[in-house]
C-alpha positions, 0 to 999 in steps of 0.5 A, a space after each residue: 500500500 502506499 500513500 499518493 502514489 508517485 506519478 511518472 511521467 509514463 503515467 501522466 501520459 498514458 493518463 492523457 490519453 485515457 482522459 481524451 478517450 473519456 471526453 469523447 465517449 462522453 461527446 456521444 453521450 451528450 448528443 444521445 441525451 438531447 433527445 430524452 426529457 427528465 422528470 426532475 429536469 435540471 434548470 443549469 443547463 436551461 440556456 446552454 447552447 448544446 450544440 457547441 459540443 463536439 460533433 458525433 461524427 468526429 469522434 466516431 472512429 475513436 470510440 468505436 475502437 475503443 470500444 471494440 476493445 472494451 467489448 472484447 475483453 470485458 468478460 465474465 472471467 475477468 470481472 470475476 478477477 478484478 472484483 477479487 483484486 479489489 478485495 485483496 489489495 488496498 491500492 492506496 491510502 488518502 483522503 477525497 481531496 488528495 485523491 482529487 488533486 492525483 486525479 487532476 494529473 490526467 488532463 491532456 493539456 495538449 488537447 484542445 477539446 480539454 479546457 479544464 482539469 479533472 478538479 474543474 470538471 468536479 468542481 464544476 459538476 458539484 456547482 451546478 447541482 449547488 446552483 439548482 437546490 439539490 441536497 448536500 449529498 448529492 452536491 458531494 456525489 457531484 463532487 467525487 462521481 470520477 474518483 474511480 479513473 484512479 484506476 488508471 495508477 492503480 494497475 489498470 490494464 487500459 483504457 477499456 477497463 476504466 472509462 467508456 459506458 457499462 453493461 452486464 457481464 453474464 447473460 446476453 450481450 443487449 443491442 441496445 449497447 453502443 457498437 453492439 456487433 463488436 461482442 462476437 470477439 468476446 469469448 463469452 459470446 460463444 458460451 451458450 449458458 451465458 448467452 440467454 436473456 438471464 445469464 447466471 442471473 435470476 428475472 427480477 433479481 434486482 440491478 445490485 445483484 448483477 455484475 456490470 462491466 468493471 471501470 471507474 462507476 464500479 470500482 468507485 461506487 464499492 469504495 462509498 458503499 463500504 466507506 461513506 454514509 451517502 444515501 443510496 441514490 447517491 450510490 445508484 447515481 455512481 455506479 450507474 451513471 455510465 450504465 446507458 443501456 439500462 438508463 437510456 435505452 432500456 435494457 435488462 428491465 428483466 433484471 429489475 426488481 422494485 427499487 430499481 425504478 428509484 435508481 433509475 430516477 436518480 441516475 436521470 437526474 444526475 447525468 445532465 449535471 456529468 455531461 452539460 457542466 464540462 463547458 462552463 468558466 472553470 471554477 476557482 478551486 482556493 475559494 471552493 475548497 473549504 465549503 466541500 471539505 466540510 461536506 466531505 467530512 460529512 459523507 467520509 472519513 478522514 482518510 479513504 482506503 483505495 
């Protein structure tokens, strides 16, 4: 274990990189969004010109290799293995803010699409939410929702098991996935007991009794759920905020029990404030430090094992 891990300049790098995939993954997430209406829209974003995001287009070719390699190696097996690494290590230890300020080491600053810092873009987040009336804890959730790219010091394997949108591993790969052709090159695929409409699950198990495709929303939501007291609609907007088959398109309703209809509205209401705040004036961190500490020291302990 150590203590705010040294960061090379081999990690700043390949950080760079990761951090200009997430911003375009997140650019075709932004365009699809357009076209949903919330029941607990937010009013930020009311009179922000949406169309100067950066056309689907663009990014197109990008994502979808990134993709194709996501899809491809995010099997059943490795997830089992990476929630078992979880388990066994503890990668780090330090506080929210000192993990905010080691994630700040990922912007590309040679990246004209990539205005801010990783701090910004939190702060920024957080902010917006403040600015619309939300409760604390969700302004806090606002405020750690990317702690999970850590991943990226932490031994991750690559771009593909950090960022990008999750799924369910172990039952059928759903068509309403991004580029959901690219699953033939997976490995499970080609098993028939994974490749029913359940998998290894049961109808109506509930979405907390799945295993979603390991990354940043999954690694981060374990940490609060065992090391915050956040409620759980701030647990569900962490671990599903990437998940668009299921909030956007609709997949795997089958899985759903009750609650989930609870998650889901959350997970909607917090997406807007994710995507729509990137583009606002960068926020002045000295003068915003001491109010979200305070919050911090409301939902966590001093230190957070990572």
């Amino acid at each position: 274990m150590v203590h705010a891990p040294e960061v090379t300049d081999y990690i700043k790098q390949k950080s760079a990189k990761l951090d200009a995939v997430s911003d375009k993954v997140d650019d075709v997430n932004v365009l699809k969004l357009k076209q949903l209406e919330y029941d607990d829209a937010s009013k930020f974003d009311a009179a922000k010109d949406k169309e100067n995001f950066r056309r689907y287009e663009e990014a197109c070719d990008r994502v979808k290799n990134f993709y194709a390699e996501q899809h491809r190696k995010q099997t059943l097996e490795f997830n089992i293995a990476k929630r078992k690494e979880f388990r066994e290590n503890v990668r780090a230890r330090m506080s929210i803010w000192e993990a905010m300020e080691m994630l700040n080491t990922l912007v590309d600053e040679s990246d004209p699409d990539t205005s801010v810092g990783q701090i910004e873009h939190l702060l920024q987040t957080a902010e917006a939410i403040r600015r619309d009336g939300k409760p604390d804890w969700m302004q806090v959730t606002g405020l750690i929702h990317d702690l999970g790219k850590l991943l990226c010091f932490f031994g991750a394997d690559g771009q593909w098991d950090v960022v990008g949108d999750t799924f369910v591993v172990g039952c059928k790969f759903s068509d309403k996935i991004i580029y959901p052709e690219t699953f033939k090159a997976n490995p499970d695929y080609n098993n028939p007991e994974l490749m029913t409409e359940n998998g290894i699950y049961e109808p109506g198990c509930g979405l907390d009794n799945v295993m979603l495709s390991w990354g940043h929303d999954e690694y981060l939501y374990w940490i609060c759920k065992e090391q915050s007291t956040l409620p759980k609609e701030a647990l569900a907007m962490i671990r599903y905020h990437s998940f668009y088959p299921w909030h956007r398109e609709g997949a795997y309703r089958h899985l759903m029990n009750a609650e989930d209809e609870a998650q889901l509205k959350a997970v909607k209401a917090f997406n807007p404030y994710d995507l729509y705040s990137k583009s606002d004036d960068p926020p002045k961190v000295s003068e915003l430090k001491p109010y979200y500490l305070e919050l911090i020291k409301k939902y966590f302990p001093a230190e957070i094992d990572w």
